[in-house]
N, C-alpha and C positions, 0 to 999 in steps of 0.2 A: 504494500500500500504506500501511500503518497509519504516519501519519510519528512518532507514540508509541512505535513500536514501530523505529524506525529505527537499524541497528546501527553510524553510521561516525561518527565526531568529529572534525572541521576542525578544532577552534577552536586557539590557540598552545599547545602541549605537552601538550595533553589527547593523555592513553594511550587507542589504540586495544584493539578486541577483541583483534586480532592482530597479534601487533610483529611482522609478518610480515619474517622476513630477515634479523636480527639479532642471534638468537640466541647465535652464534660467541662474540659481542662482551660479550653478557652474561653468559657463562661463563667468559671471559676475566676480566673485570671481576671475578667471584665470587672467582675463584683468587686475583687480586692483593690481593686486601683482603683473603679470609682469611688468607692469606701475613702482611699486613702486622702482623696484627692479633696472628700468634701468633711476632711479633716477626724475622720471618724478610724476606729480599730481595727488595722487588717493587717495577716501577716505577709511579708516578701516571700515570694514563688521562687523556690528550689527546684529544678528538672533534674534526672540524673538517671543514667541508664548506659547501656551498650553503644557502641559504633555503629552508626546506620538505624537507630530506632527511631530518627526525627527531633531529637532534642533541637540541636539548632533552627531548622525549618518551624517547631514550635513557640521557639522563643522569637523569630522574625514575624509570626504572622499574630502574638501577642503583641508586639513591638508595631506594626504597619496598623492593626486592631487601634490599637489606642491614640499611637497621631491621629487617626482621623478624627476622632474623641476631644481631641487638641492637648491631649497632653505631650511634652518635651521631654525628646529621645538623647543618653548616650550611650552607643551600641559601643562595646570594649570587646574583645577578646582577648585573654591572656594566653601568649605565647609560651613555651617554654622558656626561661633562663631569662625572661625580664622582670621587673621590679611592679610589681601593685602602682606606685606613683607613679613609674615608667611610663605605663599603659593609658593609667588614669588620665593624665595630667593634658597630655593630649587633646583627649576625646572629652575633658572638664571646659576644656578653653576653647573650642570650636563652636558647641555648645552654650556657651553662655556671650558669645558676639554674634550667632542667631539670636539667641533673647534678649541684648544688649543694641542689637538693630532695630527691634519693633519702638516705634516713637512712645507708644506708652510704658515701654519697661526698660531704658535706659539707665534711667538715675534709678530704680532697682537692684538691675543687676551690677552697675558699678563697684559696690563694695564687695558681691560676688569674685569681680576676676581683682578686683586686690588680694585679696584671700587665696585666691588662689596662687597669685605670683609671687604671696608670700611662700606658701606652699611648696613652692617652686625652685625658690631660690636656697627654703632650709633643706631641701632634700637633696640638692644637685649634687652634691658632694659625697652623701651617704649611697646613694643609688647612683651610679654611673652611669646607667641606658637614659639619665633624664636630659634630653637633646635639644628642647624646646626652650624659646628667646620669649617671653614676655612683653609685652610694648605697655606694660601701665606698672605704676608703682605700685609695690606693694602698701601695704598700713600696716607698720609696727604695730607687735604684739598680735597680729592676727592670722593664725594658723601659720605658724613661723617659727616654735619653740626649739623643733628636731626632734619632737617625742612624738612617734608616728599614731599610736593611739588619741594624741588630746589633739594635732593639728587636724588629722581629718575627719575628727568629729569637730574641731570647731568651721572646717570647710563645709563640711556637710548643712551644719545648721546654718552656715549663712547664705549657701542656698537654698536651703529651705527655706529660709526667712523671707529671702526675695520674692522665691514666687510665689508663697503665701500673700503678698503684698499685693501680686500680680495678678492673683486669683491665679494660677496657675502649679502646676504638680509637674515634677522631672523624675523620669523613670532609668533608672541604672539598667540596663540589658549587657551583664558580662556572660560569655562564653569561653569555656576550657577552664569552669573555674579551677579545677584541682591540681593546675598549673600554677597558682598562688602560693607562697613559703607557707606554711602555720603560724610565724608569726606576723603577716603581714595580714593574711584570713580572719586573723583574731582583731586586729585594729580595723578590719572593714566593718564586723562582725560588731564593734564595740560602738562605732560611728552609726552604723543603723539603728545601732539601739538607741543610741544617744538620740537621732532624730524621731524614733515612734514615739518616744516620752514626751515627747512636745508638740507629739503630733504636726507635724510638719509636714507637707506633700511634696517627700523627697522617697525611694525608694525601690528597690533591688527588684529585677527579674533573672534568675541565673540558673544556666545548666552544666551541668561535666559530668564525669566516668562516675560509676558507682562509688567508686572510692569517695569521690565527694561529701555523704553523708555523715562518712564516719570522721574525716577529714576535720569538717566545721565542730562537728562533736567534741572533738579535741581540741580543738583553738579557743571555742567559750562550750562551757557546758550548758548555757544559756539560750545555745540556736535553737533548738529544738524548741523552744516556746515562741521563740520572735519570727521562725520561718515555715515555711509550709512546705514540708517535703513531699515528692510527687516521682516513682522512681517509674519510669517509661518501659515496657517491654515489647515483643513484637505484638503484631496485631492477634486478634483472633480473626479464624476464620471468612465470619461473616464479614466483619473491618476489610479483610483482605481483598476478598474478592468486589468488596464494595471500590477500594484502592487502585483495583485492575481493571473494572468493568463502567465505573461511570466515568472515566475521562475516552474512553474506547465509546462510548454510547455518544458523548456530547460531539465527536466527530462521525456519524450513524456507523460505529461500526460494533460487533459483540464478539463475546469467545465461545465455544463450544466447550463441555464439564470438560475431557479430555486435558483442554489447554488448561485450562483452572485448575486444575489436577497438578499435573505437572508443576508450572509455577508457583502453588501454593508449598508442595512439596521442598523444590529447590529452595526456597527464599526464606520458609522455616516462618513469614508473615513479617519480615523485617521491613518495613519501611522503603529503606533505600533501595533493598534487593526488588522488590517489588519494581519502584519503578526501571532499574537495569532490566532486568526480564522482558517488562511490558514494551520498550522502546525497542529492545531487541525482535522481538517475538511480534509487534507491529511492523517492522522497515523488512522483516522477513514474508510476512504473508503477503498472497496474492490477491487476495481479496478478502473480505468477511465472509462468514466468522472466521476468525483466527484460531486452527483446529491443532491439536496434538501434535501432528507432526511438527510445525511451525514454533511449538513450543521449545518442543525436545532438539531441536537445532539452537534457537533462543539461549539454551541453558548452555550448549556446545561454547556461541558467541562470547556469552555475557562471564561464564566463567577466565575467559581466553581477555576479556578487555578487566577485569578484576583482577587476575593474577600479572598485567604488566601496567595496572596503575594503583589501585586500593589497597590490594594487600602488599603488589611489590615497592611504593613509598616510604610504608613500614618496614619492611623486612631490610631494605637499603640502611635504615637507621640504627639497624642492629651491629651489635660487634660480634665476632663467633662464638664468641662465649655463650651469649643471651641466645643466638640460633641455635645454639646448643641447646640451652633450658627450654626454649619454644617446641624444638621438634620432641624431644623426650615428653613435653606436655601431652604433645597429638598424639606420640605414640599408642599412649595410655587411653586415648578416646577423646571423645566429649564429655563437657562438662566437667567440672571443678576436680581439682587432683590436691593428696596431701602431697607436703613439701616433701615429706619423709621418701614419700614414693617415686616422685621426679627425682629426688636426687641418690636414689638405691638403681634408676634406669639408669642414670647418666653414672653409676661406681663412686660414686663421692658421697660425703660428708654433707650432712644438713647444711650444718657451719661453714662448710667450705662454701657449700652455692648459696647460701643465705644473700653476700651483696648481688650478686647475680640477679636473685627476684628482688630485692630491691630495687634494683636499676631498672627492669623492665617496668615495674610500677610506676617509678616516680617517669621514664618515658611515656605511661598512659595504655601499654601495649600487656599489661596481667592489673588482676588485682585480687585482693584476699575479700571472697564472699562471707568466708567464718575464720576463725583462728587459725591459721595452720594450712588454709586450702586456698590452692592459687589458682586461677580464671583466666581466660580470655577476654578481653575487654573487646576484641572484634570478632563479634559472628564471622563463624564457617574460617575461622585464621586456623584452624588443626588443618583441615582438609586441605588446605591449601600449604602448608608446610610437608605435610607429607607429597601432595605431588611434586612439590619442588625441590625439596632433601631427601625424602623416601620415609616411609612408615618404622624403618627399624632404629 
């Protein structure tokens, strides 16, 4: 069929036709930030889940939801190996000369990016990635001490304060949170809190890898009351085939059970696999329906563009060692494995490969579901090391 005309979107956080499944979540989502916004008790939305389950594509169409609403976006992502200010400091200051252009929220937000460029100028030095030039003065004493706990909350609160002023609400959307130090999680973690207490329409949307949960757990023992945890997994069934069949419909085209079959099977209801499949398994068929066969080729395609970009990205980032700890993972199957037993396959020592799964964690690429048992944090990553290393 017309691959011009092709309705599914693999690519990283690109929104599909249909956020098929999800719904709940982004009504959920609506409620707490209009809540927040008209100065009343909600808590910050936590996403957290597997690679390819739609966290980010969730957190962008929360984020596109709400501008229309008129509330003020800054969308962050935290990279690997840069600093919480790093990131922040940026996407704070881009941010607040959008709000600092509207003629009625000028003299508002002024004191805003002073604050900030206080901010700015005590951290340059502690954090090295912080690269950005300020063009306004800072105001002594304000968010400027070096104690990264009290300056960003008092950053925090003085935008909050502005756009309470402004009748307006500013929505934090970080991604990869669990790419944050622990100490630096805890000073974000300390600042939110500092602005619900005063009820201020300032306020966090943020997703990352499961480990995130346990993460913030540990930086204040206090998240768990201030945030709403929401941990994403693949679809069911019904989700899925909704995921596959109504963006296929809305160009008149459908599948036959056969392909549903198939597709459901391969993609195990993940999200992202879903739309890889459907884009394959549409620019394959001849016409509607898009039958079984056209599946089962689909899966040939779509595994063959996955193993030289989604999972080979990752695997590049490995050193031998950790492809060592990965394929002994796969060997053992799916699903979660004790440490004891990955490291009795590979002849070693817990202690000996202990930084080993360290390092793969704090990479994003395993994580500990219970004590002692390590994960794949990307679906179908076994099956794909054993065709690429081998099963033994």
């Amino acid at each position: 069929m017309d691959p011009r005309r092709n309705p599914y979107s693999p690519g990283a956080g690109s929104q599909p036709l249909e956020l098929a499944g999800r719904g709940e979540l982004v009504t959920r989502a609506e409620i707490a930030l209009d809540r927040i916004r008209a100065g009343r008790a909600a808590r910050s939305f936590i996403l957290y889940g597997l690679r390819g389950v739609g966290k980010t594509v969730l957190l962008n169409r929360i984020r596109l939801d709400a501008e229309a609403r008129g509330f003020a976006s800054v969308a962050v992502e935290a990279p690997e190996g840069r600093s919480l200010p790093g990131v922040l400091i940026p996407a704070l200051r881009a941010a607040l000369v959008r709000l600092s252009a509207m003629s009625a929220g000028r003299a508002a937000f002024e004191v805003a990016m002073k604050a900030l460029a206080g901010f700015a100028r005590a951290f340059k030095v502690k954090f090295h990635d912080i690269e950005i030039a300020m063009d306004v003065a800072p105001k002594p004493g304000l968010a400027d001490s070096g104690d990264l706990d009290f300056d960003l909350a008092d950053l925090f609160k003085t935008i909050g304060q502005a756009a309470k002023k402004r009748e307006l609400a500013v929505v934090l959307y970080l991604d990869e949170l669990q790419y944050v130090a622990e100490r630096q999680l805890a000073a974000l973690i300390t600042a939110l809190h500092s602005v619900a207490q005063d009820q201020l329409p300032l306020t966090m949307v943020a997703a990352g890898l499961p480990q995130l949960a346990g993460q913030m757990g540990r930086a204040k023992s206090y998240a768990e009351r201030l945030f709403e945890f929401y941990e994403l997994g693949p679809l069911d069934d019904a989700a899925a085939r909704t995921a596959l069949t109504v963006p296929a419909a809305k160009e008149g085209a459908t599948y036959d059970d056969a392909a549903l079959v198939e597709i459901l099977a391969q993609t195990q209801g993940y999200p992202y696999f879903l739309q890889e499949w459907g884009k394959h398994a549409w620019d394959i068929a001849a016409r509607s329906p898009i039958r079984g066969k056209d599946a089962k080729l689909a899966t040939v395609l779509a595994l063959a563009e996955l193993d030289a970009s989604f999972f080979r990205v990752r695997f590049d980032r490995l050193t031998p060692s950790e492809k060592q700890y990965l394929q002994a993972m796969a060997a053992l199957g799916p699903g979660a494995h004790r440490s004891g037993d990955i490291a009795d396959r590979l002849g070693k020592k817990v202690s000996t490969v202990a930084p080993v799964r360290a390092n793969l964690i704090a990479k994003g690429m395993a994580y500990s579901p219970a004590h002692g048992d390590t994960a794949f944090t990307v679906p179908l990553f076994d099956a794909f090391m054993k065709r690429i290393m081998g099963g033994a």
